[in-house]
C-alpha positions in Angstrom: -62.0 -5.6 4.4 -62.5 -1.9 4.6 -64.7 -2.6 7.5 -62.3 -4.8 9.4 -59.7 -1.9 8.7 -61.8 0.6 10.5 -62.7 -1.7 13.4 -58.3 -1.9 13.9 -58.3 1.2 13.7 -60.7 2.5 16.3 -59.7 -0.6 18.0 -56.0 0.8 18.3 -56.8 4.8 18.5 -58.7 3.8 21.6 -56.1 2.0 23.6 -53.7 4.9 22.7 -56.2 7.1 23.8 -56.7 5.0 27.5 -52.9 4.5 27.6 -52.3 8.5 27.2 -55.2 9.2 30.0 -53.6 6.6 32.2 -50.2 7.9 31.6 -51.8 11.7 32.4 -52.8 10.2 35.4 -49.7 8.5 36.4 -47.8 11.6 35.7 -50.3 14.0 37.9 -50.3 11.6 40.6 -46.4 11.7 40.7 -46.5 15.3 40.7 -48.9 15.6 43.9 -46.0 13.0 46.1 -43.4 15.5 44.7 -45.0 18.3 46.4 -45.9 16.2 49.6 -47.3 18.1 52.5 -47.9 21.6 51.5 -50.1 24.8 53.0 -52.1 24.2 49.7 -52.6 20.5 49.1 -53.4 19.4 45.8 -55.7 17.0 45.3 -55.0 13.5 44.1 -57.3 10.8 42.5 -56.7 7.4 43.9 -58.9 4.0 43.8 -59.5 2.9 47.4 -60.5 -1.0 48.3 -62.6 -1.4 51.7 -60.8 -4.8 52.7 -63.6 -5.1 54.8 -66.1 -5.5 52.3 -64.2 -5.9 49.2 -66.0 -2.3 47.7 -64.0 -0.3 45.7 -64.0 2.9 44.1 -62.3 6.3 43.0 -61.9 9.0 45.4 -60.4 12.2 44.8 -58.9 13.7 48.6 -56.1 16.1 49.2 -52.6 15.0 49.6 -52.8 15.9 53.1 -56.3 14.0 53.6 -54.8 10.6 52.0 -51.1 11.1 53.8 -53.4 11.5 57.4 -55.3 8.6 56.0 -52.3 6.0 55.6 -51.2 7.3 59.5 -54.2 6.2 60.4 -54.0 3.0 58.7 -50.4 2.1 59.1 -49.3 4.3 62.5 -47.4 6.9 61.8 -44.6 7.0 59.8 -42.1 9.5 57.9 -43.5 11.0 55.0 -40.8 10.1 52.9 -41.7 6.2 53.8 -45.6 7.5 53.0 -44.3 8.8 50.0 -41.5 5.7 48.8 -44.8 3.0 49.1 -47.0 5.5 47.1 -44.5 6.4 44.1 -44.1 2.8 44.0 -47.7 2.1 43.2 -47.5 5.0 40.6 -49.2 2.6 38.0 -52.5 1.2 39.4 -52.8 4.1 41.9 -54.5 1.4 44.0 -55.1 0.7 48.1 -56.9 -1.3 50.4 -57.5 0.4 53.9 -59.5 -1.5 56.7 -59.6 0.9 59.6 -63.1 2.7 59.7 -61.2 6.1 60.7 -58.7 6.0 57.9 -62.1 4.9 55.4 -63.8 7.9 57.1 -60.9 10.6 56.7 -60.8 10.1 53.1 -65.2 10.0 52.8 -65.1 6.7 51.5 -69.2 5.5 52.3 -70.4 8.9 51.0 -68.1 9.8 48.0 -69.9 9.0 44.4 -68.0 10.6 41.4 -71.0 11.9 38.7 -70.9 13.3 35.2 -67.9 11.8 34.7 -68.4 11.3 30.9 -70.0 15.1 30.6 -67.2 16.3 31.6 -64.6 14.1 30.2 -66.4 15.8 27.1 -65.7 19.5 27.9 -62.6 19.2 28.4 -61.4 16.9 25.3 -64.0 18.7 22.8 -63.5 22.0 24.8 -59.3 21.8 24.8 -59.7 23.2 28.5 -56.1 21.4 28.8 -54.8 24.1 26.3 -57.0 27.0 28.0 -55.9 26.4 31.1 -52.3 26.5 29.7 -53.3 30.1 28.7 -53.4 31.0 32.3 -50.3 29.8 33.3 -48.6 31.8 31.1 -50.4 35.2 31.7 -49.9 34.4 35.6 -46.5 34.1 34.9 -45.9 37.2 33.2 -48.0 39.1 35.5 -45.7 38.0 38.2 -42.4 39.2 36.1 -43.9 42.0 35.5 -45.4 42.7 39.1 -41.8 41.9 40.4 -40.5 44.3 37.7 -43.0 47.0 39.1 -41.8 46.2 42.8 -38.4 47.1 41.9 -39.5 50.5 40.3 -41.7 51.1 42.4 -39.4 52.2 45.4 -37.4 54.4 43.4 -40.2 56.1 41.8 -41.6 56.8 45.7 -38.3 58.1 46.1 -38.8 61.2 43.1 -42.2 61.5 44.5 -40.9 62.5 48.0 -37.8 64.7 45.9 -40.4 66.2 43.6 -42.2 67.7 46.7 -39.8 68.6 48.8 -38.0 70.6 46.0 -41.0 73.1 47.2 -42.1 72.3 50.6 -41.6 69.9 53.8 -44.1 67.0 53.9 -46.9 67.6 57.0 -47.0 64.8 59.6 -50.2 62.9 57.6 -48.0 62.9 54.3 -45.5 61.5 55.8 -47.0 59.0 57.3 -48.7 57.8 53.8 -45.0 57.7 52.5 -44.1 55.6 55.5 -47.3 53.4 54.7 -46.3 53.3 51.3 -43.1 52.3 51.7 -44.2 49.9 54.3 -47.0 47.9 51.7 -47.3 47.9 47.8 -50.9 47.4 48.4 -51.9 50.2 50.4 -52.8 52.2 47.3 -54.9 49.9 46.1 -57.5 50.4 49.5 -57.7 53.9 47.5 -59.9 52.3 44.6 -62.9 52.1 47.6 -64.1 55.4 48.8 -65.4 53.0 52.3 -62.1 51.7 53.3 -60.7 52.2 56.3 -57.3 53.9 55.0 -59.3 55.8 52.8 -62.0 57.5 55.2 -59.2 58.4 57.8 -57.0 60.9 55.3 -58.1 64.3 55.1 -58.6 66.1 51.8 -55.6 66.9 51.6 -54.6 63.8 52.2 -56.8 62.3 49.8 -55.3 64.8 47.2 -51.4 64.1 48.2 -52.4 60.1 47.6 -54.2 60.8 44.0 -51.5 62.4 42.7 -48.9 59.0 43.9 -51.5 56.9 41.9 -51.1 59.0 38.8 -47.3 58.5 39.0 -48.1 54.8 39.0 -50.9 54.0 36.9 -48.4 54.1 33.6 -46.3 52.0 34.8 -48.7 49.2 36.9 -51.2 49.2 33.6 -49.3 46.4 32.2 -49.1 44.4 35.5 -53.1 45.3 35.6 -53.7 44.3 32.3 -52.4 40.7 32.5 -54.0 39.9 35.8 -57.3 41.0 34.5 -56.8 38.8 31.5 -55.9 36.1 33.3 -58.7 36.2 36.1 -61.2 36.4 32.9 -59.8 32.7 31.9 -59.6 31.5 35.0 -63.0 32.0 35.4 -64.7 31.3 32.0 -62.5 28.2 31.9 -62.0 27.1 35.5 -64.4 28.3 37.9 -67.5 28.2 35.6 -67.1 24.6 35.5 -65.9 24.0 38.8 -69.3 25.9 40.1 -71.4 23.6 38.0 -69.8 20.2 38.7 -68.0 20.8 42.1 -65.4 17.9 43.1 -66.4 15.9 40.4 -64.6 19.0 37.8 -61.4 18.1 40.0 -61.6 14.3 39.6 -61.9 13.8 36.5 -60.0 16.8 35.6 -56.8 15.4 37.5 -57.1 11.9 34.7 -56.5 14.4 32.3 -53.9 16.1 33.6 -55.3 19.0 35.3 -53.9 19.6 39.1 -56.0 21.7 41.3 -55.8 22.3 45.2 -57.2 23.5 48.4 -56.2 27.0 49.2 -54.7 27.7 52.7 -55.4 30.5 54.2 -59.5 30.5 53.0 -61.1 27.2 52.1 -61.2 27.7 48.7 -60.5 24.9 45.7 -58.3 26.6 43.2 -56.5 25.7 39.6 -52.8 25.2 39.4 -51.2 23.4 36.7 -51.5 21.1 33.6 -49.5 17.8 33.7 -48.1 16.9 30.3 
């Protein structure tokens, strides 16, 4: 009896378990047609049938790859139709193409998801989900507080120039580093490598004038620096280590549990964004 108790049991944790997964899915996979077309596609796990063949199998592409996909398929079409047929196949998450360039877009003949149960493993036994979480929030508190230091940061330029001019009128170089200053909030930073460009064309007076801005700042960008430290030491312990090791296949299986990643848009780069709940 106690036997037959623990079979239930298992029995039911385990379709809880697959129904939560699926649900994870469903719930990532609406959150990718939300965004639609975007600079930074997200990727998107979806199973694709070649009705050709009758094959089938998982593929994880970018929003953008699938969307081009479908035109291919279908002709092209709004991609609020593109995304109305997709939200409504939200559950099984499941399409047949025929057309040999819409099977090739998406690397259908040469796309084989691996390690799927290794890393199905990490995450669970791992909580990545929960990790991951951790960078979301220090991301977002580095961006309060880098908006915070923005706003400061003008009117603490401002005293700078006061401060000086109290005593003396700025020469033509420091003038222009106030302009540049004003101009980008990164230009300082170029100062933290002796073989930049902005750095090897000041003199050494110039180089002075720009060491003393920095120690104006450093106070009050320390917190900003702190948080984006912390949160580039997760990313990578609990992002890109993995991502390194398993590739696409992280990113697959990854997104049935919830995990959204993208491609970045200005470099090719696949990045982490957000955990689906």
């Amino acid at each position: 009896m106690k036997l037959i108790s623990c079979v239930l049991f298992l029995l039911i944790f385990s379709v809880r378990l697959f129904a939560q997964d699926k649900s994870l899915a469903e719930k990532a996979y609406l959150h990718v047609l939300q965004n639609g077309f975007s600079t930074a596609p997200e990727f998107v796990v979806i199973t694709i049938t070649n009705a050709n063949t009758g094959e089938s199998k998982e593929i994880c592409v970018t929003a953008t790859v699938w969307f081009n996909a479908l035109e291919m398929e279908y002709l092209p079409n709004s991609e609020k139709s593109y995304i109305e047929y997709l939200r409504s196949n939200s559950h099984s998450r499941t399409f047949a193409l025929t057309k040999p360039d819409a099977l090739k877009n998406i690397g259908f003949v040469n796309y084989h998801l691996k390690h799927e149960k290794r890393i199905s493993e990490i995450i669970v036994k791992n909580h990545l989900r929960d990790s991951l979480k951790k960078i979301n929030l220090l991301r977002e508190a580095a961006y309060k507080e880098g908006n915070l230091y923005r706003r400061n940061r003008r009117i603490m330029l401002l005293t700078f120039t006061d401060s000086i001019k109290k005593y003396r009128n700025l020469n033509p170089e420091e003038d222009q580093i106030i302009k540049d200053l004003n101009e980008s909030v990164s230009y300082e930073e170029s100062f933290d490598n002796p073989k930049s460009f902005d750095y090897k064309k000041l003199s050494e007076k110039g180089l002075h004038f720009m060491a003393l801005w920095r120690t104006q700042i450093r106070s009050s960008k320390q917190k900003y620096n702190e948080l984006s430290k912390e949160s580039n030491r997760l990313y990578e312990k609990f992002f890109q280590r993995y991502y390194k090791k398993y590739g696409m296949n992280f990113c697959h299986v990854g997104f049935k549990h919830g995990i959204i990643t993208f491609l970045g848009d200005e470099v090719a780069y696949v990045g982490y964004g957000i955990i689906i709940d």
